[in-house]
C-alpha distance (Angstrom), angle and dihedral (degrees) to the residues before:
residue distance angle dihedral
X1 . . .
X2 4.01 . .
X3 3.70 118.8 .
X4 4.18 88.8 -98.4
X5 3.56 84.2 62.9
X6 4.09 93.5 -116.8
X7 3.85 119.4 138.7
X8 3.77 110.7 -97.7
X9 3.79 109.8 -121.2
X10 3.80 93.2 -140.9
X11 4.21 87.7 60.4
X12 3.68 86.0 49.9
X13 3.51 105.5 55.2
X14 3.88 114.5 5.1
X15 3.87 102.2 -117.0
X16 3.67 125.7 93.0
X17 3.48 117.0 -95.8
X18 4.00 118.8 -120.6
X19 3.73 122.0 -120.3
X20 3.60 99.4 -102.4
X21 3.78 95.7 55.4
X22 4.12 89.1 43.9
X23 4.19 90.6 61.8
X24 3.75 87.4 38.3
X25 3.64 97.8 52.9
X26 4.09 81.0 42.1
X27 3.49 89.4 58.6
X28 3.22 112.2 40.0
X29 3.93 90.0 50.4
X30 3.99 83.9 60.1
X31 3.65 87.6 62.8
X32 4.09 76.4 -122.9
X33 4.08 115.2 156.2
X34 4.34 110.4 -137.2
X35 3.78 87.9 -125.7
X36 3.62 88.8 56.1
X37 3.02 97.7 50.9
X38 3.77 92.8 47.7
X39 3.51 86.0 59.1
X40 3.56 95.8 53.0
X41 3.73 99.2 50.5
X42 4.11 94.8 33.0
X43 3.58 93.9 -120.1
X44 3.66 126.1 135.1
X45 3.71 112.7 -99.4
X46 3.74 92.9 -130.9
X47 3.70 95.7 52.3
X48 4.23 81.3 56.5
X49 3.89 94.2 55.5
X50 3.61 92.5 49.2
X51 3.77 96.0 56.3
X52 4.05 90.5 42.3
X53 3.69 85.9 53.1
X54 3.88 94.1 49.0
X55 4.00 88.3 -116.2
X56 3.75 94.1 146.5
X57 3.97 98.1 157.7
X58 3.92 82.8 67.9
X59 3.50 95.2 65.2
X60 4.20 118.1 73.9
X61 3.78 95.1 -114.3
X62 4.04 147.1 -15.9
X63 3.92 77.7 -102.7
X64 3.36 94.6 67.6
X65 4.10 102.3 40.3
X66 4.04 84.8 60.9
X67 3.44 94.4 45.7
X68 3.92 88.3 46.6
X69 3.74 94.3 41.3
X70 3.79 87.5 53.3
X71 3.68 99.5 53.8
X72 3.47 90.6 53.1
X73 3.50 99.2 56.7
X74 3.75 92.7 48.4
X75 3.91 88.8 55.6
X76 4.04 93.3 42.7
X77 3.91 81.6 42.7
X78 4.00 94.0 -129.8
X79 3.50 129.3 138.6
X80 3.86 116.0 -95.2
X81 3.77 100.9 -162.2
X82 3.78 85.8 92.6
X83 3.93 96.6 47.9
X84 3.35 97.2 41.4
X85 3.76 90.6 52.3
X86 3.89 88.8 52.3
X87 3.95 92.6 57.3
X88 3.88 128.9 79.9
X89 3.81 109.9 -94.6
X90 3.93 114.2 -106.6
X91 3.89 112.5 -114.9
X92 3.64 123.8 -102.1
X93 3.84 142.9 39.6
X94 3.67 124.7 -37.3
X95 4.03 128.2 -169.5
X96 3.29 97.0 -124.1
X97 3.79 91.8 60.9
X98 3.37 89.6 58.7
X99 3.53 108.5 109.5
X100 3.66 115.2 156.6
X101 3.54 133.2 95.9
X102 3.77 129.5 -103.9
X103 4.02 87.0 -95.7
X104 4.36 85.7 62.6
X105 3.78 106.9 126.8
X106 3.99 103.3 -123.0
X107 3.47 119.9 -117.5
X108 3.74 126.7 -173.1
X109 3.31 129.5 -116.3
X110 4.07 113.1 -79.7
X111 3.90 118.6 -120.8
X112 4.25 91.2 43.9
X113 3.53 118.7 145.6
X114 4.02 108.7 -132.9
X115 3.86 103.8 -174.1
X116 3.86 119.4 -129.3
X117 4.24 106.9 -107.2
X118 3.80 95.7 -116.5
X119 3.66 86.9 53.4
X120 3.84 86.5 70.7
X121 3.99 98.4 51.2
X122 4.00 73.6 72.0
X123 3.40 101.7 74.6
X124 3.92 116.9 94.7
X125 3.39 93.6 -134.5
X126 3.99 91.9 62.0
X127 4.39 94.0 48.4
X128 3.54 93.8 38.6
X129 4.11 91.7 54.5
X130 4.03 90.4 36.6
X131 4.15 82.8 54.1
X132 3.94 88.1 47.9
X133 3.75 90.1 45.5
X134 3.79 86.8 47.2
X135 3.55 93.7 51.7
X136 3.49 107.4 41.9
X137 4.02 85.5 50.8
X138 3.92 92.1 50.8
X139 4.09 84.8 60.6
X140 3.50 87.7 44.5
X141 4.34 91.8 58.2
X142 3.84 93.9 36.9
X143 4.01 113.3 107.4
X144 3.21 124.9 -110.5
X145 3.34 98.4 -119.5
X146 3.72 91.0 65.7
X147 3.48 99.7 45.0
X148 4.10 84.4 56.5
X149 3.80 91.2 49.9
X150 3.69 94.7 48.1
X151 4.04 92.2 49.2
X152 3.66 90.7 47.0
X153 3.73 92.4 45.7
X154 3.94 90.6 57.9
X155 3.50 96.9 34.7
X156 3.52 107.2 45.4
X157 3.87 116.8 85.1
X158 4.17 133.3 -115.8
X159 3.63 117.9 -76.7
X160 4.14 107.5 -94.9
X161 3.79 108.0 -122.5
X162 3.58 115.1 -102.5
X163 3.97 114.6 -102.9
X164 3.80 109.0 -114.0
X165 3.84 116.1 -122.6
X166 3.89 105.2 -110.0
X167 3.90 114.6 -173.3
X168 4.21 109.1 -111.4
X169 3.82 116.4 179.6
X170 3.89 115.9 -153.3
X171 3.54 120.2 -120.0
X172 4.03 112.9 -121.4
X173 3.89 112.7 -145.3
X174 3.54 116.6 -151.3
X175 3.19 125.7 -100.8
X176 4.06 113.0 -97.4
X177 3.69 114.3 -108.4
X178 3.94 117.1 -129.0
X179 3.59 114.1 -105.6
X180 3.78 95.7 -150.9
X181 3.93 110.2 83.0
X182 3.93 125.5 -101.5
X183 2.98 146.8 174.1
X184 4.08 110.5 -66.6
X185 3.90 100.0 -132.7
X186 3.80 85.5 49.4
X187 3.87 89.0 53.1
X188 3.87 97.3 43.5
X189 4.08 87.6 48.2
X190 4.00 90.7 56.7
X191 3.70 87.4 48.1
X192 3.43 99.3 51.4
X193 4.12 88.8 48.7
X194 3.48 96.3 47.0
X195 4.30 91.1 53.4
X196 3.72 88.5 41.1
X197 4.10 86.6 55.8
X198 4.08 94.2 37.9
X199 4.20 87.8 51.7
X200 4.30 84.7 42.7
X201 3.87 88.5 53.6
X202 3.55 106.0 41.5
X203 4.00 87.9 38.5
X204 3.98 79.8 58.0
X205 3.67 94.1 43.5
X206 3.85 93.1 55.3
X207 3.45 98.1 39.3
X208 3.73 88.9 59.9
X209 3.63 107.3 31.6
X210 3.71 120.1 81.6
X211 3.90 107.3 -106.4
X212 3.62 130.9 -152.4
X213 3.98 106.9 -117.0
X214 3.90 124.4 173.6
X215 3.80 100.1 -106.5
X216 4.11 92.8 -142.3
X217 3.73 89.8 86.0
X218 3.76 110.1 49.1
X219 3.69 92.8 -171.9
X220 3.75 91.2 73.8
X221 3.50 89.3 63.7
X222 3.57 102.1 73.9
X223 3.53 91.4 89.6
X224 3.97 88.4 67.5
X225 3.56 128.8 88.8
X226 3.72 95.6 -157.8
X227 4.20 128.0 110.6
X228 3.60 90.4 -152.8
X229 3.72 131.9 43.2
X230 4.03 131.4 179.7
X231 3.63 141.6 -177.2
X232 3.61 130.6 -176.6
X233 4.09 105.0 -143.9
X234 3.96 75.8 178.7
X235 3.63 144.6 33.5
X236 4.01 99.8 -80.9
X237 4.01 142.8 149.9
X238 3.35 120.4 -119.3
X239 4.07 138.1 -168.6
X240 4.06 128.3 -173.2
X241 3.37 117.3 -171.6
X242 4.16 108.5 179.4
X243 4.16 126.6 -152.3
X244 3.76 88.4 -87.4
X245 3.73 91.9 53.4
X246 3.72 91.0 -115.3
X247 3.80 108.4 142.4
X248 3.66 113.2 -128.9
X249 3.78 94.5 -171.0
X250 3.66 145.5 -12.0
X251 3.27 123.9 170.4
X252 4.22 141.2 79.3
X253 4.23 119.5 -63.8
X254 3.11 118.7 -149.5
X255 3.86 122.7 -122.5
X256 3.95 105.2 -78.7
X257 3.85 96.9 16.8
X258 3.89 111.1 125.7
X259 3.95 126.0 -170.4
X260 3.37 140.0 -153.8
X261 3.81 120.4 -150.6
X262 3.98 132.7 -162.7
X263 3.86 116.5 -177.2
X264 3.91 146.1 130.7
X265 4.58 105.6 -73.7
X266 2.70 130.0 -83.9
X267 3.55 107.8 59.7
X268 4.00 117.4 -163.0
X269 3.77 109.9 -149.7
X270 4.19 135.1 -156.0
X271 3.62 114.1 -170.4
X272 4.12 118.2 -172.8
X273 3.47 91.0 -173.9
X274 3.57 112.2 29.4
X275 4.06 95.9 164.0
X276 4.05 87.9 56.1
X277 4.10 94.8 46.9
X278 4.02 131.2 82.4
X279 4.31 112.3 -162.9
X280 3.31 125.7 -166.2
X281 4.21 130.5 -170.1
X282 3.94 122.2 -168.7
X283 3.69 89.2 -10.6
X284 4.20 93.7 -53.4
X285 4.16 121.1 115.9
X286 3.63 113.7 -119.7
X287 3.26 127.7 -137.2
X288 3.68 118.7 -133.9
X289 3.69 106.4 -174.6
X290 3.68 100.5 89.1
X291 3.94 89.0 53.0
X292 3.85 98.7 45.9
X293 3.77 130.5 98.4
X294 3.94 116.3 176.6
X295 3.65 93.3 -10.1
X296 3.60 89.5 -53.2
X297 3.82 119.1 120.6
X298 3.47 121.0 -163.6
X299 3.92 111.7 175.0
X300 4.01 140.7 144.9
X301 4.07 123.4 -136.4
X302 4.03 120.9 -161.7
């Protein structure tokens, strides 16, 4: 007989009893209701009826059932030895089943996964480090001199666009008269010298200086010395590139402004505006239409 005075079901018929009908038999001869004891332990009264009823696949794990089976018999005040005994044993190690002395070899638990060492190389973390390490070591190796070159190559700024040559002629002053008096034949020769010299130097000055000259009469620009002449009848950008691959000019005229270019042949020519612009080679007008495409005219003279 148990101390509730209930019959024992292992008296009655021989066979050990299973867990579930041990804390039912527990219960019920506490006059104690399953939802109330649900209640009392904050367990779900469904989870209850499945371990009275031996249903152990409806609980999460053997884990659990032994943990379950124990709180009950703390709150029906029973001893779980026998319960426990009657469940399936929870995977794993325990403590107690540790028997070996300090000396015991240690051996890992079975059923671990140890990856394979290629596996790892997998990761993204390991190739994107290896390509940093790469990296940083290939700048490490590189010469010097390249690592100069590639600096300066980012660093240093876009080449300025040359300055066309546009023809100036110098003003001559006259020359200051004395202010002591002299004889007037003496004065008058001096004058006529000095405007003799001033029409010599600006003759001179012309003569070598690249003028401006409207391009529409190509007779006027015999007094040039330049191959190549340009004027911008309209706002337009312009780019001349010579046979040495110097660039004469690049860069926008303003309407009016007219150019005169010396240089190595042939000349390679970029024309933003090409309706607005008047070209002229060894003194004979150009005509731009058959090298144009959307106003642009893009064209080489020898």
């Amino acid at each position: 007989m148990s101390k509730s005075g209930a019959a024992n079901p292992a008296e009655t018929t021989g066979v050990s009893p299973s867990a579930g009908t041990l804390l039912r038999t527990a219960r019920q001869a506490q006059g104690l209701h399953i939802a109330a004891l649900a209640a009392s332990i904050k367990v779900s009264q469904r989870k209850l009826e499945s371990l009275e009823a031996d249903r152990l696949s409806e609980l999460p794990d053997a884990t659990f059932a032994r943990a379950l089976a124990q709180t009950i018999c703390r709150s029906l005040k029973i001893d779980s030895t026998p319960v426990l005994a009657a469940l399936p044993q929870a995977p794993g190690y325990r403590l107690d089943a540790v028997d070996g002395g300090i000396n015991t070899p240690f051996r890992d638990r079975p059923g671990r996964h140890e990856p394979a060492h290629f596996s790892a190389l997998a990761s993204p973390a390991v190739w994107v480090t290896g390509l940093i390490a790469v990296a940083a070591l290939l700048v490490l190796l590189m010469p010097a001199d390249w690592a100069s070159s590639i600096q300066a190559a980012i660093s240093s700024p876009p080449p300025a666009a040359p300055a066309a040559s546009v023809s100036v002629v110098a003003a001559v002053e006259p020359l200051p008269v004395a202010a002591s008096p002299v004889d007037a034949a003496a004065v008058a020769a001096s004058a006529a010298t000095a405007d003799a010299a001033a029409s010599a130097v600006v003759v001179d000055l012309v003569a070598s200086a690249a003028s401006v000259v409207p391009l529409s009469n190509p007779a006027a620009s015999s007094v040039t010395v330049g191959l190549l002449q340009l004027k911008a009848n309209e706002e337009t950008w312009v780019e001349v590139v010579d046979g040495q691959s110097k660039v004469l000019v690049s860069r926008m005229l303003p309407r009016g402004e007219a150019l005169v270019l010396d240089g190595a042949a042939p000349f390679k020519l970029k024309i933003g505006n090409a309706a607005g612009t008047e070209v002229a080679f060894r003194g004979q007008v150009v005509n731009l239409a058959s090298a144009t495409r959307d106003n642009v005219a893009r064209l080489e003279l020898k």
